[in-house]
C-alpha positions as CSV (number, residue, x, y, z in Angstrom):
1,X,-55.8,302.5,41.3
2,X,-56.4,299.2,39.3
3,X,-56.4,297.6,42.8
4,X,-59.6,299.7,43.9
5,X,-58.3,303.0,45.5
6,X,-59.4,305.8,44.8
7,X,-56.6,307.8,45.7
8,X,-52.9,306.6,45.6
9,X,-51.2,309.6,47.1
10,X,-51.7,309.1,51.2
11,X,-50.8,310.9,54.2
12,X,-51.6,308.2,57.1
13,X,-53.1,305.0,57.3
14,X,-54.3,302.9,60.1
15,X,-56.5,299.4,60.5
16,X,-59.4,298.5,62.6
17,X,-60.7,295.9,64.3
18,X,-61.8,294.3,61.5
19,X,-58.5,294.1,59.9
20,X,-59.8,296.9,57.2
21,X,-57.5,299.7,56.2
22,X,-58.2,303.4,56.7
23,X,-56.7,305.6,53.8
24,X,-56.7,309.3,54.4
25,X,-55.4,310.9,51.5
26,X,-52.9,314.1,51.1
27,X,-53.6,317.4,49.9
28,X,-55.3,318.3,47.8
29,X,-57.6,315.2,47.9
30,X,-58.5,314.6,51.5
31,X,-60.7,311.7,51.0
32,X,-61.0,308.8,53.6
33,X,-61.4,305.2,52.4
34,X,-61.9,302.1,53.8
35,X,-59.9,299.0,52.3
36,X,-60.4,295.6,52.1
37,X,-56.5,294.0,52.0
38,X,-57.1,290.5,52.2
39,X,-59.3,290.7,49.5
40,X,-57.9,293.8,47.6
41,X,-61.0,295.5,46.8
42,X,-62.7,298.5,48.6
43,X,-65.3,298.9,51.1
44,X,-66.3,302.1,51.4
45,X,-65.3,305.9,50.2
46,X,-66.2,309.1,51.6
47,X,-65.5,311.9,49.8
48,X,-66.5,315.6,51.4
49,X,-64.4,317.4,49.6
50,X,-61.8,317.7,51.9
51,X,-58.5,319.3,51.3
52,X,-56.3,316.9,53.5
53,X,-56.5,313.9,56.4
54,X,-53.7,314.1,58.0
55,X,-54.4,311.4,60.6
56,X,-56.4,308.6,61.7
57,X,-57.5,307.1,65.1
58,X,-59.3,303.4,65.4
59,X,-60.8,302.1,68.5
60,X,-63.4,299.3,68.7
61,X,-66.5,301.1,67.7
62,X,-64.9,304.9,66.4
63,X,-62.6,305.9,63.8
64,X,-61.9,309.5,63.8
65,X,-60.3,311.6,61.5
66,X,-58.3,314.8,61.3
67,X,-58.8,317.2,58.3
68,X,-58.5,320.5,56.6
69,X,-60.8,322.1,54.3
70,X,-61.5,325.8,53.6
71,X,-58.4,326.3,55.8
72,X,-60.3,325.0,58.9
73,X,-59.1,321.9,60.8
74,X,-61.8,319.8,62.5
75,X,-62.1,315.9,63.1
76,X,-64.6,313.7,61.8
77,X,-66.2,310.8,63.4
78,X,-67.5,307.3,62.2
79,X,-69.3,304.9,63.8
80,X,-69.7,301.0,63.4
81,X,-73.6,300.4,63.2
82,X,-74.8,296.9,61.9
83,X,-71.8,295.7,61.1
84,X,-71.0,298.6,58.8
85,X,-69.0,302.4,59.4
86,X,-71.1,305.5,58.5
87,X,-70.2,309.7,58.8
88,X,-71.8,310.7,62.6
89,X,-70.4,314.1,63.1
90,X,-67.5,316.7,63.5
91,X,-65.2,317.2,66.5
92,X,-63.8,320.6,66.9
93,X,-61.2,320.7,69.8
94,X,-60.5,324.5,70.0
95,X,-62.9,327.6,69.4
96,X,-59.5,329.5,67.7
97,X,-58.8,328.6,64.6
98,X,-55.9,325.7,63.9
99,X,-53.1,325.2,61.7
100,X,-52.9,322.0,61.6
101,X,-54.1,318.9,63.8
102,X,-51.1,316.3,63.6
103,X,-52.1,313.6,65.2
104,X,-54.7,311.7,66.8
105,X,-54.8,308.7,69.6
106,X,-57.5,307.0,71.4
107,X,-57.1,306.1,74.9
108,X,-59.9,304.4,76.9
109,X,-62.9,306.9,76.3
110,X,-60.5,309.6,75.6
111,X,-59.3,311.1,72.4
112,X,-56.4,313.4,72.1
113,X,-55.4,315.4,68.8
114,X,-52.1,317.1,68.9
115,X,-52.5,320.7,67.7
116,X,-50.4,323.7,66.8
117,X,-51.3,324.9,70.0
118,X,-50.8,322.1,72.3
119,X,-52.5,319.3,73.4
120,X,-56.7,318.6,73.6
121,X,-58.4,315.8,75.3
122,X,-62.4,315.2,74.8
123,X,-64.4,312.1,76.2
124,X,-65.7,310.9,73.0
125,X,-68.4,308.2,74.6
126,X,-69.8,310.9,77.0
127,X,-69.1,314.4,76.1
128,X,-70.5,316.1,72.7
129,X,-67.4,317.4,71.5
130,X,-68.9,319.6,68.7
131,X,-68.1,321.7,71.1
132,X,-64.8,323.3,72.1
133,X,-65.9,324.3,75.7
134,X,-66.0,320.2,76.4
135,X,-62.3,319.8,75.7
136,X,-59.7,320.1,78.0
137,X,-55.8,321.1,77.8
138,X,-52.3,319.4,78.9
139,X,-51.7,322.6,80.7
140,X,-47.9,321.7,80.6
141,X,-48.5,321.8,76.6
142,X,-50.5,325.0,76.3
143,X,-49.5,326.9,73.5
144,X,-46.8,324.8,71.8
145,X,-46.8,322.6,68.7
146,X,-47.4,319.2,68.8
147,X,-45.8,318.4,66.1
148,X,-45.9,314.3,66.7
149,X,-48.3,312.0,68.5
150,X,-47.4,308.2,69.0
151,X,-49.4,305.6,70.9
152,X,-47.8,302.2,71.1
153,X,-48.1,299.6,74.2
154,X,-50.6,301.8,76.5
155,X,-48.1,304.7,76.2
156,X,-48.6,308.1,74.8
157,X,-45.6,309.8,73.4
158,X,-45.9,313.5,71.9
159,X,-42.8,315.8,70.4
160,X,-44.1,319.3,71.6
161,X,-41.6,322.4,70.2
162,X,-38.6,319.7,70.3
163,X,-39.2,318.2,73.6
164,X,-40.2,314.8,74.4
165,X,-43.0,314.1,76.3
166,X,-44.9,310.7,78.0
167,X,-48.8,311.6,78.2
168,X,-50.6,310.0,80.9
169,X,-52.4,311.8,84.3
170,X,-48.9,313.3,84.8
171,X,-47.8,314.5,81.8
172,X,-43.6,313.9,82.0
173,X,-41.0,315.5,80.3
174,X,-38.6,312.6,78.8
175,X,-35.8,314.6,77.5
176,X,-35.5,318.2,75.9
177,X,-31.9,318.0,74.6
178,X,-34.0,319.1,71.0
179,X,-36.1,321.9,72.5
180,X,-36.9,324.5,70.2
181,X,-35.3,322.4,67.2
182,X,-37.6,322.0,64.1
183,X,-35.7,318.6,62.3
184,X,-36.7,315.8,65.2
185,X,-39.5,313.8,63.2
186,X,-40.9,311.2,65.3
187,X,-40.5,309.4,68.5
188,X,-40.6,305.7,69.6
189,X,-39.2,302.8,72.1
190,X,-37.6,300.0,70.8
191,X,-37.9,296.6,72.4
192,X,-36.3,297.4,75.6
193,X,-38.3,300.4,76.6
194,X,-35.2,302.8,75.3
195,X,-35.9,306.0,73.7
196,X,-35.5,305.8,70.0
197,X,-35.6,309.5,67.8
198,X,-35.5,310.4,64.6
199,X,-34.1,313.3,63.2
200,X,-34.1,314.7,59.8
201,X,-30.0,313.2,59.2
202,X,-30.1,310.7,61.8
203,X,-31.6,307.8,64.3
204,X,-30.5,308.6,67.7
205,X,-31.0,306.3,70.9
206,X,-31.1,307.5,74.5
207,X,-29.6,305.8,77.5
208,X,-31.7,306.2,80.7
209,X,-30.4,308.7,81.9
210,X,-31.9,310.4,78.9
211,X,-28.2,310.9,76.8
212,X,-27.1,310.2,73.5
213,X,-26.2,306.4,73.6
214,X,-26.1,305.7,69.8
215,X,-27.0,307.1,66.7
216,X,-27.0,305.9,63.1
217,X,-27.0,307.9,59.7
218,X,-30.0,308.1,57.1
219,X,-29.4,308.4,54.2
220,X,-32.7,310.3,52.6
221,X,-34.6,312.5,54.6
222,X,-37.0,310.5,56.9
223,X,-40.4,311.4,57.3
224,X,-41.6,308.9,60.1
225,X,-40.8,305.2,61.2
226,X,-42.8,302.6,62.5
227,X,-41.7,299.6,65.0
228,X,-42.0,296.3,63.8
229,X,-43.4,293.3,65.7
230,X,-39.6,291.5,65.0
231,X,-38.1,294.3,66.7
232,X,-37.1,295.9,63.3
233,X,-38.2,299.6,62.1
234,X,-40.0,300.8,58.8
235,X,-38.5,304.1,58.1
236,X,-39.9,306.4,55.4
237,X,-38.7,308.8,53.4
238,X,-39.7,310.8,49.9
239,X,-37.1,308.0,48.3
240,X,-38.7,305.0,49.6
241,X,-38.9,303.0,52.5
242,X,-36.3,301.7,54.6
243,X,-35.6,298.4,57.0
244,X,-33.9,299.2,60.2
245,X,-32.5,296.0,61.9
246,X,-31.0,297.3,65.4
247,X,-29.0,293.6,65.9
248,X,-27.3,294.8,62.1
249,X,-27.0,298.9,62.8
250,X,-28.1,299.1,59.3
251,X,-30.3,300.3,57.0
252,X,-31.8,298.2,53.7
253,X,-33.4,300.8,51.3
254,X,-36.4,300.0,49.6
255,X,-38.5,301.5,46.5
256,X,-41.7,300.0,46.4
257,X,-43.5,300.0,43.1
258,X,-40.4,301.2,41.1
259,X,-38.3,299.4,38.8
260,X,-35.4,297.3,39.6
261,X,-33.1,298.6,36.8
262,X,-32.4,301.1,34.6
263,X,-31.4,298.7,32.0
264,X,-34.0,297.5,29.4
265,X,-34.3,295.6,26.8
266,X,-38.0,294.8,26.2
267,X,-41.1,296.7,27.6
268,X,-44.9,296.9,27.0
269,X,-47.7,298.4,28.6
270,X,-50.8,296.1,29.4
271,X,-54.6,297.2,28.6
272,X,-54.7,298.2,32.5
273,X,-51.9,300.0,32.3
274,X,-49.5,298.7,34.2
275,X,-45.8,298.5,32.4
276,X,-43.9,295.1,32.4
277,X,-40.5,295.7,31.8
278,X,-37.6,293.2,31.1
């Protein structure tokens, strides 16, 4: 907080063009921030009472913005006008109501959000898409839960009820060896193009025929992970956040913003509050 946010406790985060962060925070304070990080100071804050953002798409012009409030899901839109992002309207992909809206990705003029029940697409730049009746469906997705969305390198990657999917104008089924499983977390490629899975014990590569190649132990319970531009992954967990390096096969655990030590022999709490131990 004493570096300008207004809330601390985030459920996703993503940059625009600008290089300005976008902080959507967890329940139960859903508000959606933008952040200045080379300067460390804020830019703007929009608070409308929202009970969770749960994720956050950027394209040049558009940021949009999955939330819950009053137990209805919907996704908000902002728009870059002179230089500056203000509130335009709400999205809502599906005239039944949601449970939860897990992930958003903009591709060309589309935008997708992954649903409980399956997958929506909307034109953004021509279609009004206050309306439901202007969204369509991945037929092949109908009715399950999306329960990941991840857009990296032009591709669009979705776990749907355990299976692994590549979204594009045929949808394809990667590999299913999880279906129905509720513990596979996220999905990615490394380097190489190879399938790379999470799972709630384990990191698990595929070969290309789609089998188990390799497959690493984690030692807290992994939320998400994030590729790296050196190749390495972020993975995070409730316990921290840890440094996959493939070329090592191991994981450094890290706890940001937490003490080294448990060992003390001198502490003292500044007038902004922040402790300095020794």
């Amino acid at each position: 907080n004493i570096d300008g946010l207004v809330e601390t406790d985030l459920s996703t985060i993503a940059q625009d063009g600008h290089g300005n962060l976008w902080l959507g925070g967890a329940a139960p304070n859903g508000v959606v921030q933008i952040y200045d990080l080379e300067n460390r100071q804020p830019v703007k804050t929009f608070n409308f009472d929202l009970w969770s953002v749960s994720a956050l798409a950027v394209s040049d012009s558009v940021v949009t913005a999955a939330y819950s409030k009053d137990g209805q899901w919907g996704i908000l839109e902002f728009i870059l006008r002179d230089g500056e992002f203000s509130y335009r309207q709400i999205y809502r992909p599906s005239a039944e109501n949601l449970e939860s809206i897990s992930g958003l990705a903009i591709q060309g003029d589309s935008l997708i959000a992954a649903t409980d029940r399956g997958l929506f697409i909307g034109d953004y730049k021509s279609l009004i898409l206050n309306y439901p009746e202007n969204w369509t469906t991945v037929s092949q997705l109908d009715g399950k839960n999306i329960s990941r969305l991840r857009s990296r390198g032009g591709e669009i990657m979705a776990i749907a009820n355990g299976e692994i999917w590549s979204i594009g104008k045929i949808p394809r089924l990667l590999n299913d060896i999880y279906a129905e499983k509720t513990y596979l977390r996220d999905v990615s490629r490394d380097n190489n193009g190879g399938i790379l899975l999470l799972t709630k014990w384990k990191l698990v590569k595929l070969d290309d025929a789609g089998k188990l190649s390799s497959s690493w132990d984690v030692l807290h319970e992994p939320v998400a992970f994030t590729p790296l531009s050196n190749g390495n992954f972020a993975v995070s967990s409730e316990s921290g956040i840890a440094l996959w390096k493939p070329d090592r096969e191991k994981f450094e655990w890290r706890r940001p913003n937490a003490p080294a030590s448990n060992v003390y022999t001198a502490m003292v709490v500044m007038d902004d509050g922040r402790l300095v131990a020794a």
